[in-house]
Structures are given as C-alpha cells and as structure tokens.
N, C-alpha and C positions, 0 to 999 in steps of 0.2 A: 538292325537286321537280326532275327532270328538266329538260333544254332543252327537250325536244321540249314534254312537260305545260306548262312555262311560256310557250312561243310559241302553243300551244293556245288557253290559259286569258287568254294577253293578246290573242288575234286575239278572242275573243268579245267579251270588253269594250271591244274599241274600235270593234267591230260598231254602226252604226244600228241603229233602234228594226226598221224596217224588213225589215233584212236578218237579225236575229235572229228574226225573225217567218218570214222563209223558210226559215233554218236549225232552226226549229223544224219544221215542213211538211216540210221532206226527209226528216227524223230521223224521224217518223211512217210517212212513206210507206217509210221504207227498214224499218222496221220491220213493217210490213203484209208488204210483199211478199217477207220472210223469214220471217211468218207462215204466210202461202200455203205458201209451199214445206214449211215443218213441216206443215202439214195434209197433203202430199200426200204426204210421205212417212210419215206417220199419228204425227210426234212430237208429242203431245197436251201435253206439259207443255211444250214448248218453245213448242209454237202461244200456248197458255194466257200464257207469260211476255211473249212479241211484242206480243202483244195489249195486254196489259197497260202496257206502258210505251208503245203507241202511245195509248190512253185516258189514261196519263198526260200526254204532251205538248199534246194536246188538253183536257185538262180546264187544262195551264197556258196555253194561249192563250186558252181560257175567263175566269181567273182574272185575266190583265194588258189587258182591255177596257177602255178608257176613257170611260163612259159620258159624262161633261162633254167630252169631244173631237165624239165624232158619236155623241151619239144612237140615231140610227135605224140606221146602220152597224150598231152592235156590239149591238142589240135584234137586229139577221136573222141578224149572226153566231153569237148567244149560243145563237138557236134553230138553227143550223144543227150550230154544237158537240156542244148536248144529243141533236138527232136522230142525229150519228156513232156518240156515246157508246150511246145506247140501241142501235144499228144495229151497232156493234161487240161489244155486251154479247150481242147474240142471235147472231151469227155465230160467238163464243165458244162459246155453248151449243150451236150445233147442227152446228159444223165445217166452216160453210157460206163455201165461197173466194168464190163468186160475191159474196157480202154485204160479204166484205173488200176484193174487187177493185171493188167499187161504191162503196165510203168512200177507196180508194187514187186512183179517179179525180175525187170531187171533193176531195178534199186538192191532186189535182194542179192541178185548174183553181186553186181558192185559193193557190196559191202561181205559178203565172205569171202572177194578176192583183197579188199581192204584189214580184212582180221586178219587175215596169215599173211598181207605184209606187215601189217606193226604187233602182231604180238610175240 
C-alpha cells in the first residue's frame, strides 16, 4: 500500500460515526453531479455507472441506521433513502438532470444538517 492509500485508508477510520456520514453525502453528491454532466454530454454508460454508485452509497447509509438509537429519525430517513433510490432509479431511466439535481439538493441539505451535528 502506498503512503498516500495508507494516510487515506487511516484518515477514514479515525473519522467519527458523524463525519463518515458526511463523507458519505459528498461522495453521492460529487457523484450525481458528474452524472449530470455525462447526461449532458449524452455519455449514457458513464451517466448509468454515476448513478449507480451514488444509489450505492445511499443504499449503505440506508444499511448503517441505527434503529435502537432514534427510532423515528432513521423510520423518516429510511423512507427518505428509498424515495432517492426510486427517484434516482427513474432519472436513470429517462436521463432526466433535473430528477438528479433534485436528489443532489436534498443530499445537500442532509449533509449540512450532518456537519453541525458532528462537528
């Protein structure tokens, strides 16, 4: 492993519960909004891959909800995930930016409500 890969791979794991949660949310939105850009430049299979691993990081913020933590929290989040995932699922299908850029902005709000709680 490189320095660089191992200063990497050591800055995640010494990341709060928190601040991987935002690092998650960037990673999503940085990935949307290089999806946009393939849509508009008509790369379908690049749009298609973007897409795709921003549904993945969303489906694992899905996946590490703590239901015995809050409850009700992570019951509005779980349905706010699934509504992305379906909302990203269809913007897939129809190469619709506006659909993308309407999941890149609440990915955003959800992650400046995530910086001011862990920092």
């Amino acid at each position: 492993m490189s320095g660089i890969a191992a200063y990497r791979e050591h800055g995640v794991v010494t990341q709060s519960r928190g601040q991987l949660v935002v690092m998650l949310y960037e990673g999503a939105i940085r990935f949307l909004e290089e999806a946009v850009a393939a849509m508009e430049r008509k790369d379908l299979a690049e749009k298609g891959r973007l897409i795709g691993k921003a549904m993945d990081i969303v489906a694992e913020l899905d996946r590490s909800l703590d239901f015995g933590a809050a409850e009700d929290l992570c019951g509005n989040l779980r349905s706010l995930y699934e509504f992305i995932h379906r909302h990203l699922f269809q913007a897939n299908l129809k190469c619709d930016t506006q659909a993308v850029r309407d999941v890149i902005k609440l990915l955003e709000d959800l992650n400046q409500a995530w910086r001011a709680i862990s920092m």
